[in-house]
C-alpha positions in Angstrom: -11.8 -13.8 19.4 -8.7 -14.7 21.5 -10.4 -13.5 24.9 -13.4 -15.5 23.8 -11.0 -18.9 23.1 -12.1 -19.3 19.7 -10.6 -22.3 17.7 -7.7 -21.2 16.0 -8.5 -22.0 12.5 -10.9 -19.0 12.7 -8.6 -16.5 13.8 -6.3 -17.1 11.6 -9.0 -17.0 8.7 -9.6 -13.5 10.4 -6.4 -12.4 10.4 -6.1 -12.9 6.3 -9.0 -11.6 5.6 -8.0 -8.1 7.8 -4.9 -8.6 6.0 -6.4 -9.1 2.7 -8.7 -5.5 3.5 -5.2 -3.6 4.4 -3.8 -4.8 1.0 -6.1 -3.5 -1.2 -6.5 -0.4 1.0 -2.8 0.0 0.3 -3.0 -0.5 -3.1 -5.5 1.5 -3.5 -3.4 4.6 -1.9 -0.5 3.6 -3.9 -2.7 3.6 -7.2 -4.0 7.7 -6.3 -0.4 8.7 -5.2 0.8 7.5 -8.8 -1.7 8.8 -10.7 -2.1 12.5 -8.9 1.7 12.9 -7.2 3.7 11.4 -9.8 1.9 12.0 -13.1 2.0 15.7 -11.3 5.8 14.9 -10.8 6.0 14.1 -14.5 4.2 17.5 -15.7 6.6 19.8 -14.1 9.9 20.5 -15.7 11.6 19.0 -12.5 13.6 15.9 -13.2 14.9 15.9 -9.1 11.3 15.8 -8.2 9.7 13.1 -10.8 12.7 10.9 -9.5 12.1 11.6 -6.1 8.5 10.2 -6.7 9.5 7.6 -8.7 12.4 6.5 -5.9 9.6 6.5 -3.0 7.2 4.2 -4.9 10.5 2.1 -5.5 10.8 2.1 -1.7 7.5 1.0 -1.3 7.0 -1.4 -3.4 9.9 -3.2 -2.5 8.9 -4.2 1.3 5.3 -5.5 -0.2 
């Protein structure tokens, strides 16, 4: 759209809408990792290893 000199209000609108796919892409990842890696986390009788999960979605969560 750039190369083509499209009028900026339309690569902008674009660009959120990508942006807007990513997010729920991400969120979507986040959602399985929580349910399947941390609930796992949570079944085992490691407490090191349910924190660790719990510490990376912390991590992750904080630079959305």
């Amino acid at each position: 759209m750039i190369e083509e000199r499209r009028y900026c209000i339309d690569i902008v609108t674009q660009v959120k809408a990508v942006t807007a796919a990513l997010r729920q892409v991400e969120m979507g990842v986040l959602e399985r990792h929580i349910h399947h890696c941390v609930s796992q986390a949570a079944r085992t009788s490691d407490p090191d290893l349910l924190n660790e999960k719990i510490e990376e979605v912390v991590r992750v969560v904080s630079r959305m």
